[in-house]
C-alpha positions in Angstrom: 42.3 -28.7 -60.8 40.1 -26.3 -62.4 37.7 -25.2 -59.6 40.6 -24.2 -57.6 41.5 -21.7 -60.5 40.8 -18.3 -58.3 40.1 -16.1 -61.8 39.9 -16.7 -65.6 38.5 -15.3 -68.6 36.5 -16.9 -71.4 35.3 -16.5 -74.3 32.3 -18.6 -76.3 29.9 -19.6 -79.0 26.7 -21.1 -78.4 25.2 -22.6 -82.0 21.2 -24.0 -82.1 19.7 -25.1 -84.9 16.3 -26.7 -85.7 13.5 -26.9 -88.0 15.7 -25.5 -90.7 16.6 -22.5 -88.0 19.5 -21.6 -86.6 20.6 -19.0 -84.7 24.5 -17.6 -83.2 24.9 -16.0 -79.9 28.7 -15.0 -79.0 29.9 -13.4 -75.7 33.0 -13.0 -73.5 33.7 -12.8 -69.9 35.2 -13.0 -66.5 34.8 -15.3 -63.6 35.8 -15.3 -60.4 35.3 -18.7 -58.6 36.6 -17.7 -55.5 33.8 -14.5 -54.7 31.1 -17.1 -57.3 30.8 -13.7 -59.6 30.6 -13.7 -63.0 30.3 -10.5 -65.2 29.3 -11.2 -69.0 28.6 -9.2 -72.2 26.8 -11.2 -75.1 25.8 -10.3 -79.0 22.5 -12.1 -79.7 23.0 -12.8 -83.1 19.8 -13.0 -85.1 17.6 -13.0 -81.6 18.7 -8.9 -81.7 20.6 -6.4 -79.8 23.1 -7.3 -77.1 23.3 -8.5 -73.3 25.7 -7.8 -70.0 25.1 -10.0 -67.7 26.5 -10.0 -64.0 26.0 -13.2 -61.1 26.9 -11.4 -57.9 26.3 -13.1 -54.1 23.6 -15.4 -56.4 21.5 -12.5 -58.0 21.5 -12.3 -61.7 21.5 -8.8 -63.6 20.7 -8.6 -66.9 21.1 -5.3 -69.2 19.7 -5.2 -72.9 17.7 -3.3 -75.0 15.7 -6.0 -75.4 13.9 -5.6 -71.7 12.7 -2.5 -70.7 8.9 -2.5 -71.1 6.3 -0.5 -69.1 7.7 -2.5 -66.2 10.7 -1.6 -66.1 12.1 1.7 -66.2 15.8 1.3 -64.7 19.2 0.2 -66.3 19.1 -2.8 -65.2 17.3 -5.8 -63.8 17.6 -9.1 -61.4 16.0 -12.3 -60.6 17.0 -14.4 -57.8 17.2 -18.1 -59.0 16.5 -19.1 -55.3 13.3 -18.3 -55.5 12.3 -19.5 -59.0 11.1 -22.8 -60.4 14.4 -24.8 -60.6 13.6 -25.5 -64.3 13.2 -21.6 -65.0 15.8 -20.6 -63.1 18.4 -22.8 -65.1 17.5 -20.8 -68.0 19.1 -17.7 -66.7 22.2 -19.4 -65.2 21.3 -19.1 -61.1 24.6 -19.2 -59.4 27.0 -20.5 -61.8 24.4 -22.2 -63.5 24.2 -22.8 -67.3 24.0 -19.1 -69.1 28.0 -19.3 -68.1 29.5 -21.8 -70.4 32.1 -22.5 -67.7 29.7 -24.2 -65.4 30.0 -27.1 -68.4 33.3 -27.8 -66.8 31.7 -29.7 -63.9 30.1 -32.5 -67.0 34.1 -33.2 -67.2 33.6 -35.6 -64.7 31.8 -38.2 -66.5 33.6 -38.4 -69.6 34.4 -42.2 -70.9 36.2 -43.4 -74.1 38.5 -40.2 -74.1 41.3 -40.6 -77.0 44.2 -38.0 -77.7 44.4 -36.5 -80.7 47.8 -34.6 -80.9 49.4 -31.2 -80.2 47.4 -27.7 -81.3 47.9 -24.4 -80.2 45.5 -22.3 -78.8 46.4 -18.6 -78.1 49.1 -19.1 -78.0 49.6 -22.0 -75.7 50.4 -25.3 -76.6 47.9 -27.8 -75.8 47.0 -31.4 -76.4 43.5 -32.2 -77.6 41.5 -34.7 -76.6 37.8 -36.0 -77.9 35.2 -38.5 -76.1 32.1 -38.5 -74.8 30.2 -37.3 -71.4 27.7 -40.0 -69.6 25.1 -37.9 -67.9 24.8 -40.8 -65.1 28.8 -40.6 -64.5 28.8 -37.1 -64.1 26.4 -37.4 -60.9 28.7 -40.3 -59.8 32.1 -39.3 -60.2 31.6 -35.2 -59.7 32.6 -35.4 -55.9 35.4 -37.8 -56.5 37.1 -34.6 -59.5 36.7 -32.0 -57.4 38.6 -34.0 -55.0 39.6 -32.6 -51.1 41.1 -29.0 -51.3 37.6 -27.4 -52.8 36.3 -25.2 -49.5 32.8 -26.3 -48.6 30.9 -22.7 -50.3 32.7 -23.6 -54.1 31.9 -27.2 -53.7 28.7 -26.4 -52.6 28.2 -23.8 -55.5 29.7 -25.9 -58.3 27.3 -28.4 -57.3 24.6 -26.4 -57.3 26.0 -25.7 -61.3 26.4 -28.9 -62.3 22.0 -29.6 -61.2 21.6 -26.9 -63.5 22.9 -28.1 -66.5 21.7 -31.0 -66.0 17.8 -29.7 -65.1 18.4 -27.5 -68.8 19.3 -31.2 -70.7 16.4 -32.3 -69.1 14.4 -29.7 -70.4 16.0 -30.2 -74.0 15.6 -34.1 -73.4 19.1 -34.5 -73.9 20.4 -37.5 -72.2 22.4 -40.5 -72.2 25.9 -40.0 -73.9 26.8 -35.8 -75.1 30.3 -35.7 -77.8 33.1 -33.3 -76.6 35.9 -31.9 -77.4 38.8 -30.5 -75.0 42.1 -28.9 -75.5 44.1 -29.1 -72.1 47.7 -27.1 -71.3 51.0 -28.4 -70.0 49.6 -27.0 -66.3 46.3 -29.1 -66.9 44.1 -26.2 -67.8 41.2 -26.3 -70.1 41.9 -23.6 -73.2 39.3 -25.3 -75.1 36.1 -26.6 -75.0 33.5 -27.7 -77.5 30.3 -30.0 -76.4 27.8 -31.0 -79.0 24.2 -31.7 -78.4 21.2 -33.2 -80.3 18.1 -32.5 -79.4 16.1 -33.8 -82.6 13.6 -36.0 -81.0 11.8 -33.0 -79.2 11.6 -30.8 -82.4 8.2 -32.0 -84.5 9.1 -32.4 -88.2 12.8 -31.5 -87.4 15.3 -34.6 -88.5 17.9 -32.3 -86.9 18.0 -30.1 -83.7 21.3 -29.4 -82.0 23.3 -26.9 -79.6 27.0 -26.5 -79.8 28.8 -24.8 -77.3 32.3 -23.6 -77.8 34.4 -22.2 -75.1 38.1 -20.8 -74.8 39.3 -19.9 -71.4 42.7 -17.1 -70.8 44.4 -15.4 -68.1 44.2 -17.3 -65.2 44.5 -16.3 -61.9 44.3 -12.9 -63.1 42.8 -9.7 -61.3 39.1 -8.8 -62.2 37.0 -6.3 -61.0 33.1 -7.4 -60.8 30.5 -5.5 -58.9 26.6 -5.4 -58.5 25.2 -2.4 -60.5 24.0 0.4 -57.8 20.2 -0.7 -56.6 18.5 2.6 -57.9 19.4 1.3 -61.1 18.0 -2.4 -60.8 14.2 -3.7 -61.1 13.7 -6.8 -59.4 11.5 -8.9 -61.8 12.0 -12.7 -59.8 8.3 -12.8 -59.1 7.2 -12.0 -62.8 9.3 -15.0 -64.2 6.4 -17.6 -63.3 6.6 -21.1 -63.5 5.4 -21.0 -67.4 8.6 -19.5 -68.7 6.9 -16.0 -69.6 8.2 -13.5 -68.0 10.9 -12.1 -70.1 8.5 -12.2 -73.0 5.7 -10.6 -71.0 8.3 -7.6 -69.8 9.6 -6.6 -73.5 6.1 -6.6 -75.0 4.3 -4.9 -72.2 3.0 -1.3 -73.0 
């Protein structure tokens, strides 16, 4: 079972395009399920600049060039997501939430229709691929019964609490219904590969196409990491500036 996984490492590809935009962000990582840390660094693509990210005891610290502002004058900063609007704080990926592609795991549990498409190599590992499609409705159904008995209360409490997430951010998007995948498994029943396709095109005015694509590959499991808070005199806590209308980040960078 994945969620029993102590330690892995990932890396992904998140793809949006709409309106005749489109934009790349790329990034790699670590994750500990066990301790629920996760420490990230990301390259924005066309949005500018880079991003490290770390999720430690539920607090999320962002560092980037893009945030310092009159504000904000340390290293670092942190929101708590416990304390945010639950639609704002699933932006940022509170807990395991959906800033770390592998909290798109969890949507595993509703897939329907699955077919096998042969043998492909991934890393270095021999895997077996396998497309379908995720119901939304089964995932909230059947996420209990995947997880299964072993899961200790705090991960299956946490894992929950990642799966509402994505789901709150494809109810943002409007995304709903049936989502395309993608996922190439090992011979020890490990993801190594996962791609899920979204389209979002009803919510874009003017667009005929507006999708996400997520792509995520997933190493060294069970390995060692190392993930720590940075030290508080480097960290601004900016929770109570990330309101309800989503402008907080914006009103941080721009500030003089």
């Amino acid at each position: 079972n994945v969620y029993e996984i102590g330690t892995m490492h990932q890396e992904f590809r998140f793809e949006m395009s709409a309106a005749g935009e489109s934009f790349v962000f790329t990034g790699e990582g670590d994750v500990d399920n066990e301790r629920q840390r996760i420490a990230m660094s990301m390259d924005m693509g066309a949005l500018g600049g880079s991003m490290d990210m770390i999720v430690f005891d539920g607090i999320v610290y962002m560092r980037s060039p893009m945030l310092p502002g009159s504000r904000v004058t340390t290293e670092w900063v942190s929101m708590n997501p416990a304390k945010m609007d639950p639609t704002m704080a699933a932006q940022f990926g509170g807990g395991f939430g959906t800033t770390d592609p592998s909290a798109y795991v969890g949507l595993f549990a509703g897939t329907v229709d699955v077919r096998e498409t042969g043998p492909e190599t991934i890393g270095g590992v021999a895997t077996t691929r396998y497309e379908g499609t995720i119901d939304l409705e089964e995932v909230v159904r059947r996420f209990s019964e995947v997880l299964g008995e072993d899961v200790d209360r705090a991960t299956r409490r946490e894992l929950q609490r990642a799966l509402e997430q994505s789901l709150t951010q494809f109810e943002t998007l409007g995304i709903g219904g049936e989502i395309p995948f993608e996922i190439w498994i090992d011979d020890d029943g490990y993801p190594r590969r996962q791609v899920i396709s979204m389209d979002f095109s009803g919510l874009v005015p003017g667009s005929e196409q507006a999708s996400m694509r997520i792509e995520a590959s997933y190493s060294s499991f069970g390995e060692p990491v190392d993930i720590e808070a940075p030290p508080k005199r480097d960290v601004t806590d900016i929770t109570k500036l990330m309101g309800p209308e989503g402008l907080g980040a914006a009103y941080i960078s721009s500030s003089a």
